[in-house]
C-alpha positions, 0 to 999 in steps of 0.5 A, a space after each residue: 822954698 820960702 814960706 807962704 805969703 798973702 796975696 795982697 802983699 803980690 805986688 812985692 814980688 819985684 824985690 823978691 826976684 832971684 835968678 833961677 826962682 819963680 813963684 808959686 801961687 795958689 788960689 788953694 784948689 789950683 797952682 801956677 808957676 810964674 815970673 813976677 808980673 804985678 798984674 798977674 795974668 790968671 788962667 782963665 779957668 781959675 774962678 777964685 782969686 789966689 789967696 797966697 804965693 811963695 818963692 821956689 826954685 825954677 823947675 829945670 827944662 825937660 828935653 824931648 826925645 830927638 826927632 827920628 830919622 826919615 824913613 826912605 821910601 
């Protein structure tokens, strides 16, 4: 993981993408992970603007349990 960065320096994020890295941003209540999108779409529950992000590995995919066999009726 990379240090905190200030948001106002978002828009630098292109020339800090990495294959397998996403960024955590943080407006210091709530935390999105997310590739670099300079016009970050926020979620709609966040009412404060982020105030910082960093560059952190990309959780690994989680499988679900496979799908059950049909019961015959």
């Amino acid at each position: 993981m990379t240090d905190w960065i200030e948001f106002e320096r978002w828009p630098d994020c292109k020339s800090m993408e990495r294959p397998g890295i996403v960024f955590e941003v943080t407006n210091g209540d709530q935390t999105l992970l997310t590739g670099c999108a300079v016009l970050l779409p926020l979620p709609s529950d966040w009412v404060v603007h982020p105030l910082r992000f960093r560059a952190v590995p990309q959780p690994r995919p989680r499988h679900s349990s496979p799908i059950p066999e049909p019961v015959d009726r």
